[in-house]
N, C-alpha and C positions, 0 to 999 in steps of 0.2 A: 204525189203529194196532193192531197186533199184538202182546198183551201175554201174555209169559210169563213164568216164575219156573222156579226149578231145577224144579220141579214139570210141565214143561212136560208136556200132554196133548194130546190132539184140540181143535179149539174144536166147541162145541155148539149151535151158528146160533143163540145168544142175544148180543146186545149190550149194554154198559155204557155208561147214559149218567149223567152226572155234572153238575147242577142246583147250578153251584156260584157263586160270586159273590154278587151282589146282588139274584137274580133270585127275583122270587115265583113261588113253587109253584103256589098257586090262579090267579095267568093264566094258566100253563101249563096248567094241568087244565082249565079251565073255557073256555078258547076251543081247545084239540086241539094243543099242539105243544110242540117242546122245541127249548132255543135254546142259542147260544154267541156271544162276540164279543170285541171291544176287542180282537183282537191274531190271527194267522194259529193260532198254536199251540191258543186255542179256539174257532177258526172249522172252521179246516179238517177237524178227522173227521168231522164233520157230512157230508160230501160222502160216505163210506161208504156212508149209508145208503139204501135203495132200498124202493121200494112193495111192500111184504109186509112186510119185517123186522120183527123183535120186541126189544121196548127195554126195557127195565129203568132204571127212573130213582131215581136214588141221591142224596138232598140230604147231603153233607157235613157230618159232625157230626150229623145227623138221624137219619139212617137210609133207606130204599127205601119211594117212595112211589106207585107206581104201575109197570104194566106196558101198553102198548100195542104198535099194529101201526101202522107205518111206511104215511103215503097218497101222500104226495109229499114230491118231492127235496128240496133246501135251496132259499132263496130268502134274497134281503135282508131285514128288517123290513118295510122297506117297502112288498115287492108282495105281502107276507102278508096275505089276503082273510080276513075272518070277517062274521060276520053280525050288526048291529048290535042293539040292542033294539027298533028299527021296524020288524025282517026286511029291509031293505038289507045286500046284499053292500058292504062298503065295507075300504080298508087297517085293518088292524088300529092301526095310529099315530092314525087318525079315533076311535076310541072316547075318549070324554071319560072320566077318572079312572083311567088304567089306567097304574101308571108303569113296565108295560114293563121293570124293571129295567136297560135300557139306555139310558138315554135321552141320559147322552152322547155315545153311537154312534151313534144317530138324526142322518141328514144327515150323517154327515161325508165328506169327498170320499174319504179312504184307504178303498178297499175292504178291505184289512187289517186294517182297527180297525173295520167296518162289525161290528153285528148280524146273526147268518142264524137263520132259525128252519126245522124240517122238519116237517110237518102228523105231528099222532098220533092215530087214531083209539084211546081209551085202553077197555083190557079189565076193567082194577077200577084205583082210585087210593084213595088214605085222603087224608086232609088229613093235616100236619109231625105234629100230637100224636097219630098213632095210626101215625105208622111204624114200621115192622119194622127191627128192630137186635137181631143177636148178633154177640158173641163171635164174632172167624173171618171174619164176614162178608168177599167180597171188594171192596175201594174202589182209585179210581186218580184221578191228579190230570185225565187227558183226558178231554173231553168224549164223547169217543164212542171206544167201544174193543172187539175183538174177544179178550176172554181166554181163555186156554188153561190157565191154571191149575187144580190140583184145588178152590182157594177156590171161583173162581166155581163150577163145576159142582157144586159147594156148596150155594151161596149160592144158584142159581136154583131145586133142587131145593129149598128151603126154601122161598122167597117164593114155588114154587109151590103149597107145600101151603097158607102163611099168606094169597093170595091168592085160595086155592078156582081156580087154574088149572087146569085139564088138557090135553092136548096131543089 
């Protein structure tokens, strides 16, 4: 999705992903990926994204909590591999205590309402209480989005300086 405002510019091969829902941050950080689901409209931008891209993950109402590089495509929950605490490759669904934030999606027959998650290998992440939020900052309701606005190229130019990023 291609998001632009009277402000319309070039977009700047940064992406906006948007960590919104129900969904805990620290699984996303701590096993490499960024999700969406319950419905096409937050599944589908996920499918954008591709092995290199660079993500910007934004929790609503929070603020920007990390920056990573895209490893691979989307997948179901389900056939998302991680590595367990014994060093077993196993589904990410097999990890005991982990509620996934989706967990009504888990198994449902609608591939529409299914959870998809994209692997992130992450560049710097803060945990929710040390996110970056100003004034200006740019936010959208889709999960994954390529803006054009002068916000974003803003906003990235900021969370790069606030994340010690350089290109």
């Amino acid at each position: 999705v291609e998001i632009s405002t009277k402000d319309k510019g070039e977009w700047n091969g940064e992406y906006y992903v948007s960590l919104g829902g129900d969904r805990l941050w620290e699984e996303h950080r701590k096993y490499g990926f960024i999700s969406g689901g319950g419905g096409r409209f937050y599944s589908q931008t996920l499918g954008m994204l591709n092995a290199g891209d660079r993500v910007w993950v934004n929790v609503p109402g929070t603020g920007y909590v990390g920056v990573g590089v895209v490893e691979e495509r989307v997948v179901p929950l389900e056939q998302f591999m991680v590595v367990d605490p014994n060093g077993a490759r196993v589904p990410i669904t097999d990890i005991p205590g982990l509620r996934l934030n989706a967990q009504s999606h888990i198994g449902t027959t609608d591939p529409d309402k299914g959870e998809y998650v994209v692997r992130v290998k992450w560049l710097k992440t803060v945990p929710e209480s040390q996110a970056i939020k100003e004034r200006g900052f740019f936010g959208n309701q889709n999960t994954v989005a390529k803006p054009r606005a002068d916000s974003w190229r803003h906003t990235v130019e900021r969370l790069k300086a606030g994340f010690g990023i350089s290109d």
